[in-house]
LUMTORVO-15006 format. One line per field, with one value per residue: residue number from 1; x, y, z of N, C-alpha, C, O, CB in turn. Coordinates in steps of 0.1 Angstrom, whole numbers. Glycine has a CB too. Layout:
<pts>
lumdo = NUM, ...
n.x = X, ...
n.y = Y, ...
n.z = Z, ...
ca.x = X, ...
ca.y = Y, ...
ca.z = Z, ...
c.x = X, ...
c.y = Y, ...
c.z = Z, ...
o.x = X, ...
o.y = Y, ...
o.z = Z, ...
cb.x = X, ...
cb.y = Y, ...
cb.z = Z, ...
</pts>
This chain:
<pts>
lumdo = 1, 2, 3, 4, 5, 6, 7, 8, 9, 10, 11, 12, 13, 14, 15, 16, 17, 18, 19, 20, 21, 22, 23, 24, 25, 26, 27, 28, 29, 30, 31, 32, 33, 34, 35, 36, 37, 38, 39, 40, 41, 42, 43, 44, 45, 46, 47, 48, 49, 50, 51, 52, 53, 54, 55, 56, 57, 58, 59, 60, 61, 62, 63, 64, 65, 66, 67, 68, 69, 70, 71, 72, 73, 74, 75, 76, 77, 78, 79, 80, 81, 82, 83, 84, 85, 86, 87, 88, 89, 90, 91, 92, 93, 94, 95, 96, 97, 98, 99, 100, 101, 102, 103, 104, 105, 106, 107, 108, 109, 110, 111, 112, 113, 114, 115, 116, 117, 118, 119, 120, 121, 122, 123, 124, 125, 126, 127, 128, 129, 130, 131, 132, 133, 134, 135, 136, 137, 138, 139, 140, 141, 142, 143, 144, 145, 146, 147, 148, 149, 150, 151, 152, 153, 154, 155, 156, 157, 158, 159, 160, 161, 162, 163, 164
n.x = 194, 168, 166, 152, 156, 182, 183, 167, 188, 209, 204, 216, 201, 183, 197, 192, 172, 183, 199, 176, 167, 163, 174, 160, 165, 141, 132, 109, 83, 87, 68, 46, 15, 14, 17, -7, -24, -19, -29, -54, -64, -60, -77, -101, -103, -108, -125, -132, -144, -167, -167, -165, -141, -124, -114, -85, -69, -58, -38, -22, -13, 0, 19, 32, 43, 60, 78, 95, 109, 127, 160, 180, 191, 225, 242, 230, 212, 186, 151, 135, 103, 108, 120, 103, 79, 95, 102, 75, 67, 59, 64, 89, 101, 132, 142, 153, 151, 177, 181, 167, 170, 200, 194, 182, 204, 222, 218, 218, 200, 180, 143, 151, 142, 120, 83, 62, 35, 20, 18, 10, -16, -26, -28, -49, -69, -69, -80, -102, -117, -113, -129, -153, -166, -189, -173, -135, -112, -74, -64, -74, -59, -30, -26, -34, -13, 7, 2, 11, 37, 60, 54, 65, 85, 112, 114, 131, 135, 151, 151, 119, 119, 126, 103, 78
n.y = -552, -574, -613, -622, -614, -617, -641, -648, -636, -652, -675, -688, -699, -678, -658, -644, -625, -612, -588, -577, -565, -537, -530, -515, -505, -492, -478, -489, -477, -452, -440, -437, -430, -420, -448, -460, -451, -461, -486, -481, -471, -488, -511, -499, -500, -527, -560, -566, -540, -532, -547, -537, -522, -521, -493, -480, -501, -506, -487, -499, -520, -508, -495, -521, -531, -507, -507, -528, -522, -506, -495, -504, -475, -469, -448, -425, -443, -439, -456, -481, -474, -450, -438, -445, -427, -404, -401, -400, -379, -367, -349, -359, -357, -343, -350, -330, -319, -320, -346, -363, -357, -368, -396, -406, -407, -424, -451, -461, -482, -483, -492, -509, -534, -558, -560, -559, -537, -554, -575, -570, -565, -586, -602, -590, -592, -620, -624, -614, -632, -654, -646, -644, -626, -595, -576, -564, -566, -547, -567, -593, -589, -583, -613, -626, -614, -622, -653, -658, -654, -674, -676, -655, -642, -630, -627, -638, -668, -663, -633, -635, -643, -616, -602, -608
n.z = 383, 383, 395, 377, 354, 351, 348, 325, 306, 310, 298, 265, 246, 244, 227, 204, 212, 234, 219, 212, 238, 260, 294, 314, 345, 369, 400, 422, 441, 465, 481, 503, 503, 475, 466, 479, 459, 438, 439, 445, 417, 404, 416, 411, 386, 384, 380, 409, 418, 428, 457, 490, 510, 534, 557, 554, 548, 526, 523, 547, 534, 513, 530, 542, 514, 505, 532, 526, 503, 510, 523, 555, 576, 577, 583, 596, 618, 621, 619, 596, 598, 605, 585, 557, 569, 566, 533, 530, 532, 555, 585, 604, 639, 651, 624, 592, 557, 547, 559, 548, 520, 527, 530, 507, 492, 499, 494, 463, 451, 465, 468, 442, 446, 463, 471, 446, 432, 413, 427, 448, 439, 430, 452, 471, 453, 455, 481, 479, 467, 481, 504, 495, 503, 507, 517, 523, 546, 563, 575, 564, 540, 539, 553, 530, 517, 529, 525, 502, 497, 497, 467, 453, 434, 434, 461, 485, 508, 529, 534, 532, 559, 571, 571, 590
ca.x = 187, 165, 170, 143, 163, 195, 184, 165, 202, 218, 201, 222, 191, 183, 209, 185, 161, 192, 200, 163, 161, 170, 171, 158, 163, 134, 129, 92, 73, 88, 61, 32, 7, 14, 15, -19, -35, -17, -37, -69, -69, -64, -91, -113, -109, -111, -138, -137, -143, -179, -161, -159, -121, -120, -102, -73, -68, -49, -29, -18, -8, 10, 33, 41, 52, 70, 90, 100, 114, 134, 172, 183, 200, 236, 247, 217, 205, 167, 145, 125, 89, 104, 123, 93, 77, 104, 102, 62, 62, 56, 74, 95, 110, 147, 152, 147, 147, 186, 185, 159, 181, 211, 192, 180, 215, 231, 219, 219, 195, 173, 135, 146, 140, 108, 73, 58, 23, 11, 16, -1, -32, -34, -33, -59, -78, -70, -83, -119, -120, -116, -134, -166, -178, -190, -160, -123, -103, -62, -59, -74, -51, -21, -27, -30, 4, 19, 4, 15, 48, 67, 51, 67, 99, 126, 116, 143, 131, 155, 142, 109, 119, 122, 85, 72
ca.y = -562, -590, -626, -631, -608, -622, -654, -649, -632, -666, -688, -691, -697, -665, -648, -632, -620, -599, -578, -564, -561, -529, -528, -501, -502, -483, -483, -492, -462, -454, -431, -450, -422, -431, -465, -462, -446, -470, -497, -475, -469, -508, -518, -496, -503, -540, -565, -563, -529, -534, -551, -524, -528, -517, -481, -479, -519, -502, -480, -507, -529, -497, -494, -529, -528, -498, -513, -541, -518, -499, -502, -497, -466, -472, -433, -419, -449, -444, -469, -478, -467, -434, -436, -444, -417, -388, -401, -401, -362, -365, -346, -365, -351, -353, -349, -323, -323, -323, -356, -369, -359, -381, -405, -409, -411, -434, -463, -457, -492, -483, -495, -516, -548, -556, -562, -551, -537, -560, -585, -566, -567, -603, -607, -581, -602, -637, -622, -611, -647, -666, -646, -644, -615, -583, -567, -571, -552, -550, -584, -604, -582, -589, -623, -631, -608, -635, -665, -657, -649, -683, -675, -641, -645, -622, -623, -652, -676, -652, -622, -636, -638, -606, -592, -614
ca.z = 375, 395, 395, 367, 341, 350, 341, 312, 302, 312, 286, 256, 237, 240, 221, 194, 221, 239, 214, 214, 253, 267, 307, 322, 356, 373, 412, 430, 446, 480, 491, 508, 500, 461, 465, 483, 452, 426, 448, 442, 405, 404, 422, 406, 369, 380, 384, 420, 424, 440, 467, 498, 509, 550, 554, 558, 545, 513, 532, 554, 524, 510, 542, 542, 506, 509, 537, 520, 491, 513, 529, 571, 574, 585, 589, 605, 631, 618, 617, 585, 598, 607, 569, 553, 573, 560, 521, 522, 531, 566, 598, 621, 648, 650, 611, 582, 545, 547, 561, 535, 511, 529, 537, 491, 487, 509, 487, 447, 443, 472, 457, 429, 448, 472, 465, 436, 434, 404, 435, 458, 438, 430, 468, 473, 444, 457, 494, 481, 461, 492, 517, 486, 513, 501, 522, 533, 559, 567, 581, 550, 531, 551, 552, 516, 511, 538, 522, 489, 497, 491, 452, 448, 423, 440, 480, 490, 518, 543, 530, 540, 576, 577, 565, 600
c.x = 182, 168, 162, 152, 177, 195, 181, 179, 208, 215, 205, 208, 186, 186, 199, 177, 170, 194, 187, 161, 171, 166, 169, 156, 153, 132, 114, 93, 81, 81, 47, 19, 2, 14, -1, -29, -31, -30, -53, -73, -65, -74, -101, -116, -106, -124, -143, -141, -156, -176, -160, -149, -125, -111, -94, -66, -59, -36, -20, -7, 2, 21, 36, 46, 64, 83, 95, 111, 129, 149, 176, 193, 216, 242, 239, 210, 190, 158, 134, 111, 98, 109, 108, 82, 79, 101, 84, 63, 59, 67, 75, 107, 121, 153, 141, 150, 163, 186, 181, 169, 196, 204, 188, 193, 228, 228, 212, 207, 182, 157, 136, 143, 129, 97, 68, 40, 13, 10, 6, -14, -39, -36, -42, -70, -83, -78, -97, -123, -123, -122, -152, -176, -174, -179, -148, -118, -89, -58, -65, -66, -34, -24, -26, -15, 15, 16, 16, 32, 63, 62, 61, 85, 113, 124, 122, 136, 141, 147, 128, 108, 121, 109, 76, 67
c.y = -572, -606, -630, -625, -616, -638, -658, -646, -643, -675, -684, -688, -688, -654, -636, -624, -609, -590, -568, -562, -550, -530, -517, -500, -493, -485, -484, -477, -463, -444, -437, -443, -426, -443, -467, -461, -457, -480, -491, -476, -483, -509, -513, -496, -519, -545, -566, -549, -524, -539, -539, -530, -519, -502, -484, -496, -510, -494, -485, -518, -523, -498, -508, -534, -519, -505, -523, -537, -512, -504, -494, -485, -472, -459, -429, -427, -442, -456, -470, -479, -453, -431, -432, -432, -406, -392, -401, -384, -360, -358, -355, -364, -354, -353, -343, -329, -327, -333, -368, -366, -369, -391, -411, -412, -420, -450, -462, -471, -496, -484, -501, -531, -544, -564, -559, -546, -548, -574, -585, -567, -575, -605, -603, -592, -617, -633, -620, -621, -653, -661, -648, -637, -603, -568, -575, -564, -558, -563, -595, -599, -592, -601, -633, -625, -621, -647, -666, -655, -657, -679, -668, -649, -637, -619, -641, -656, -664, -642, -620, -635, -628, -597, -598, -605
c.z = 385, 387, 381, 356, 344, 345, 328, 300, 304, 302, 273, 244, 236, 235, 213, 204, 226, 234, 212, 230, 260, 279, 308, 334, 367, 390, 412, 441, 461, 489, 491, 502, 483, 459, 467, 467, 438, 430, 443, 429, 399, 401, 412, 393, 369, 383, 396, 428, 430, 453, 480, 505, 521, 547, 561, 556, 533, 516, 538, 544, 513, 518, 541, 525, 504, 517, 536, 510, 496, 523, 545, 572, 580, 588, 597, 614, 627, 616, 605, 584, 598, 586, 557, 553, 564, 543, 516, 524, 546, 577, 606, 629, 650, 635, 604, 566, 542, 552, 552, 525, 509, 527, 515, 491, 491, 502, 471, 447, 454, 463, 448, 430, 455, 467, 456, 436, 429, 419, 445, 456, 437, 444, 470, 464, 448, 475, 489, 477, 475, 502, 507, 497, 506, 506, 527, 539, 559, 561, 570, 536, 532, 550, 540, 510, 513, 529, 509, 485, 491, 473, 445, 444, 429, 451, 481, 503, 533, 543, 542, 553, 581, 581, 582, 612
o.x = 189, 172, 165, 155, 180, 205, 187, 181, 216, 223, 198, 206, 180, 182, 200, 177, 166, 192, 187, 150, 183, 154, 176, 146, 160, 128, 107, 102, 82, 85, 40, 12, -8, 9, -7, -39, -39, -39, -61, -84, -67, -80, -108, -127, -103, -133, -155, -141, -157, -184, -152, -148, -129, -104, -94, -57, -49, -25, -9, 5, 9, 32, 49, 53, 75, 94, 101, 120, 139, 150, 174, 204, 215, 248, 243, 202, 182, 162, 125, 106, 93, 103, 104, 77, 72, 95, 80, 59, 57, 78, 67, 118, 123, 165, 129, 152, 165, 197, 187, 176, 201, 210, 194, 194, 240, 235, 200, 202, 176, 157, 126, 142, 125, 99, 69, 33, 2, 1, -1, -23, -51, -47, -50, -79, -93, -82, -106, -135, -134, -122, -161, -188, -164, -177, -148, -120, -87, -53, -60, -66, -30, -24, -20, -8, 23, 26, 26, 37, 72, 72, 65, 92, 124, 130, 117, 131, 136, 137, 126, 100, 120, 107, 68, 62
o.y = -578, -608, -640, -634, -623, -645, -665, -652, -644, -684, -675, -679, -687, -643, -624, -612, -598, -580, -556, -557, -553, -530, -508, -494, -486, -497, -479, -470, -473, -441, -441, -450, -432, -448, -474, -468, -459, -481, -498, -482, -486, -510, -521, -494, -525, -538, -566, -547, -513, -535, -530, -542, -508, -500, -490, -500, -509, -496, -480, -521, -530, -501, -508, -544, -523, -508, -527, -544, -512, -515, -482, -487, -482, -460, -430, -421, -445, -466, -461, -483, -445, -425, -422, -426, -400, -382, -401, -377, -348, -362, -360, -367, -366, -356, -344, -341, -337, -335, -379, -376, -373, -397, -421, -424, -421, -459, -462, -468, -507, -479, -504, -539, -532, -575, -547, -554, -552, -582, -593, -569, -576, -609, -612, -598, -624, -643, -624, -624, -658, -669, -652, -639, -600, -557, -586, -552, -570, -568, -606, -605, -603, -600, -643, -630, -627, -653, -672, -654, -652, -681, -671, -658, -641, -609, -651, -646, -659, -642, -613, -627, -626, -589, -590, -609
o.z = 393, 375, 375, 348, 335, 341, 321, 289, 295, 298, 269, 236, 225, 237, 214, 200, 224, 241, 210, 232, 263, 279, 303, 338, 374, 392, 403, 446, 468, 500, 481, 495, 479, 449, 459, 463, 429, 423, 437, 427, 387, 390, 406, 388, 358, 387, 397, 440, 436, 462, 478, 507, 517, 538, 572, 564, 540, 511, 538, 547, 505, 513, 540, 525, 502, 512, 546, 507, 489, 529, 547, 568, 587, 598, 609, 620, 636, 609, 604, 573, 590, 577, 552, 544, 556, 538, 505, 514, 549, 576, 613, 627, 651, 633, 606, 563, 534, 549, 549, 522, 499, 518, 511, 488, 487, 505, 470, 436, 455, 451, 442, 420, 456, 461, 458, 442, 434, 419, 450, 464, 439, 447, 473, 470, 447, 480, 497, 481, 479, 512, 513, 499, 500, 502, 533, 536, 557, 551, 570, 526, 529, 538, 539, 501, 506, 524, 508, 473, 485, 466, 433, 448, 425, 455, 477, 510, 543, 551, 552, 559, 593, 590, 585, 622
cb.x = 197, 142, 165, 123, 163, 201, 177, 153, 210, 216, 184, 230, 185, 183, 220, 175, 153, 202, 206, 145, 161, 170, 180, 149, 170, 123, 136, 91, 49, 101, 61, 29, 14, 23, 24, -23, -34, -1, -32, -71, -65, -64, -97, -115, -96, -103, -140, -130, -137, -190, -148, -171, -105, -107, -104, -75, -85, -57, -33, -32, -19, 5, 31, 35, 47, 63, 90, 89, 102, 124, 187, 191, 193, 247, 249, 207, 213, 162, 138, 128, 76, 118, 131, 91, 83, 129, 111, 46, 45, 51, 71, 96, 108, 143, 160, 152, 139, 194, 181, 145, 183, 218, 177, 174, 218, 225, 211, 238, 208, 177, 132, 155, 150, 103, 67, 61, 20, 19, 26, 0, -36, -24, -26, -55, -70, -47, -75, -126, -106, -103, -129, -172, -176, -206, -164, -112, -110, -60, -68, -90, -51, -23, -34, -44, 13, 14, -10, 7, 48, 63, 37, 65, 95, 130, 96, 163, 138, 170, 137, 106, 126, 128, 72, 81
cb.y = -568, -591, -634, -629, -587, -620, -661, -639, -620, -675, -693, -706, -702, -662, -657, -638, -631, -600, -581, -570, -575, -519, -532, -495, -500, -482, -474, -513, -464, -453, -413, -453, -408, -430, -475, -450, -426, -477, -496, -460, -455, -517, -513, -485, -493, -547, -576, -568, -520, -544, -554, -516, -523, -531, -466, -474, -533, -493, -474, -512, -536, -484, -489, -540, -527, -488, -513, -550, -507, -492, -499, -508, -454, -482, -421, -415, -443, -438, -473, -484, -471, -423, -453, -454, -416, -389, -414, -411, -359, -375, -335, -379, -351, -371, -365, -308, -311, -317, -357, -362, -349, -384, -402, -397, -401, -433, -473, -457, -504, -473, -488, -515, -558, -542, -562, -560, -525, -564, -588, -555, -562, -617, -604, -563, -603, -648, -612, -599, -655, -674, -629, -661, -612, -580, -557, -577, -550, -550, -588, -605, -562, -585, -622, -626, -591, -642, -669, -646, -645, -700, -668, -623, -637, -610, -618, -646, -695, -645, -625, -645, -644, -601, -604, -624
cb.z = 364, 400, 410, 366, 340, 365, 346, 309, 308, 326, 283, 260, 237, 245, 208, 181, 234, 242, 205, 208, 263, 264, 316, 319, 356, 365, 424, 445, 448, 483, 486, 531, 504, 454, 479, 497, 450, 425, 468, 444, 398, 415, 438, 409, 353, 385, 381, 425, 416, 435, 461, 508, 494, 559, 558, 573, 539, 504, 540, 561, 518, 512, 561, 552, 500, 519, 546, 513, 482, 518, 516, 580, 580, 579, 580, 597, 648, 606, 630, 576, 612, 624, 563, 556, 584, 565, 516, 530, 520, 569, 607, 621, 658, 655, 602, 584, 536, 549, 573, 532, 511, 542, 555, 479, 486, 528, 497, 436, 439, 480, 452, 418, 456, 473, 469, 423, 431, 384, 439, 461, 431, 424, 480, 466, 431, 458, 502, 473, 450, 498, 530, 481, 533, 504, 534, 528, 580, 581, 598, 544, 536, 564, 557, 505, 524, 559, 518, 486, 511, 500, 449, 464, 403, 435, 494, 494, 513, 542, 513, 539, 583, 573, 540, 604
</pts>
């Protein structure tokens, strides 16, 4: 459960409202590849989708969601580009599918914190607003993720210092 459900559950005044709210816990995408394409069929059924968006600018803003979603191994000493790596589908030397499979199960609540995409896209959105150019790349991507970051409702001021 994040910080925003746990609170709305804390207000008293809310009593009638609880008994209609079922949680459903669901984790965030941890395969960058899918993330990329959520990011696509965004863009493209929104108003900015005349915008041309840099390659590899979505992709980019995929992996650093992703790695936000994701937890450090402590059995396996991997690092979470190569993690990320192993859960998009990719080979990386040094571990197979048996390790991918440890590596899902070593944390039951891996994904259900992070960034969220609906965030990702207002940034993506608030970045083509303020550059009002017919293109953006990465680094105006990236940049509006960072500004925006004190906004975001469940990345903690620590947290933050990690994403740097």
């Amino acid at each position: 459960m994040n910080l925003n459900t746990e609170r709305l559950l804390a207000i008293k005044k809310n009593e009638a409202l609880h008994s209609r709210i079922i949680v459903m816990p669901v984790p965030y995408n941890l395969r960058v590849s899918d993330e990329e394409k959520i990011y696509k069929k965004l863009i493209a059924e929104s108003d900015v989708s005349d915008v041309h968006i840099a390659p590899h600018a979505l992709r980019t803003a995929a992996i650093f969601s992703v790695l936000t979603r994701l937890k450090e191994s402590k059995s396996r000493g991997i690092d979470l580009v190569k993690k990320m790596r192993l859960y998009d589908g990719e080979i990386v030397e040094g571990y197979n599918a048996a390790d991918i499979k440890e590596l899902k199960h070593e944390y039951q609540d891996e994904g259900m914190s992070g960034i969220d995409p609906r965030y990702v896209i207002n940034r993506i959105s608030s970045a083509i607003m303020r550059k009002e150019a017919p293109s953006i790349n990465a680094l105006d991507i990236l940049r509006s993720i960072k500004e925006g970051l004190d906004q975001h409702p469940s990345i903690t001021r620590r947290r933050q210092g990690t994403f740097h």
